[in-house]
N, C-alpha and C positions, 0 to 999 in steps of 0.2 A: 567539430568539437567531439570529445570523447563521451562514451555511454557508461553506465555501471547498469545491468539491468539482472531484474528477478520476474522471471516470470511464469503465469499460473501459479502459485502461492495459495493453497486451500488450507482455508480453518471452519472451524465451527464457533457460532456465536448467534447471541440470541437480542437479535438490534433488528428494530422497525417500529413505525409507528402503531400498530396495533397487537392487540393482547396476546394473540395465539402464534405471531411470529416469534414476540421477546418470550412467550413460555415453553414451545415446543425447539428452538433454535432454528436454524439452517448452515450450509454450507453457503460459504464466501469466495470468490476468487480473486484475488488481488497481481494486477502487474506494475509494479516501480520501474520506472528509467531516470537515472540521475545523469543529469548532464554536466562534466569537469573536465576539468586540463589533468587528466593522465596522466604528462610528459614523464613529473617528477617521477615516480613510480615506476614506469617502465623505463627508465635508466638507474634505477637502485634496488630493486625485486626487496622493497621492504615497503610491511604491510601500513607502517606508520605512514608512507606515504602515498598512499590510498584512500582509499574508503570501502568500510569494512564492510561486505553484503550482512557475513552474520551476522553483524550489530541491528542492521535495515531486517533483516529477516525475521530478528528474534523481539525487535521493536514489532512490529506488523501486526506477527503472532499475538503477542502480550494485546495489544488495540483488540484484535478481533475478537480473541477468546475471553478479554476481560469487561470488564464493565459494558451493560446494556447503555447502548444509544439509538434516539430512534432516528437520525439520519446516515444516509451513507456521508451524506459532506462530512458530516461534523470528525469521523472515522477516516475518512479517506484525507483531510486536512489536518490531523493529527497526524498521519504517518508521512505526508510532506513536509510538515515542519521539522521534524523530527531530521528527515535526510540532510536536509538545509541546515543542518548544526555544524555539517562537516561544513571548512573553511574553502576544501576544493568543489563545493557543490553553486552549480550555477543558477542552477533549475530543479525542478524535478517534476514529474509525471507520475501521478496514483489512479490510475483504474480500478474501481472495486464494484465486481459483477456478485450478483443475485441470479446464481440459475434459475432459483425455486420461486417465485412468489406467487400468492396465493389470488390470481386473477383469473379470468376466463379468458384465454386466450393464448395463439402458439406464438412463440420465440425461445430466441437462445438464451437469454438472459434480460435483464435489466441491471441499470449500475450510472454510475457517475465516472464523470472523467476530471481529476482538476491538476489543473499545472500552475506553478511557485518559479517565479521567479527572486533573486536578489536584488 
């Protein structure tokens, strides 16, 4: 099956369950992989039959930079519903990484992973 992917996608937004994440913000990393039948598209080089990253990109965007939430699901399942409007979407995969959070200890990140199916 075919892929539409975005990936590393960084914004700023001020989402967690505690006071000093939602007041001081952080950086976000998001990766989408939308999984479709292609076909149509790559035998007509038109974007109507596609699925448009900008539209998933600038969706993301809007989720991350907009309104506080304090989970990653609740964010990370808003931008999979979202991909899932397109008719050619099967699935989809949202990873949304937290480099920064505010615990004692080393890693690369923390974050959720959720995948949508139809």
């Amino acid at each position: 099956m075919d892929k539409i992917l975005l990936s590393g996608l960084e914004f700023f937004g001020k989402h967690g369950c505690y006071g000093p994440e939602r007041e001081a913000g952080q950086r976000f990393v998001v990766d989408i992989e939308v999984t479709a039948d292609l076909q149509k598209a790559a035998n007509s080089d038109e974007l109507d039959d596609t699925i448009n990253y900008v539209e998933i990109f600038n969706f993301a965007k809007a989720t991350i930079e907009g309104e506080s939430a304090f989970l990653l699901e609740h964010l990370a399942g808003k931008i999979g519903d979202f991909a899932l409007t397109y008719p050619q979407a099967s699935s989809v995969m949202v990873r949304l990484r937290k480099p920064h959070v505010a615990i004692n200890g080393t890693f690369d990140f923390l974050g959720v992973e959720i995948v949508r199916t139809r």
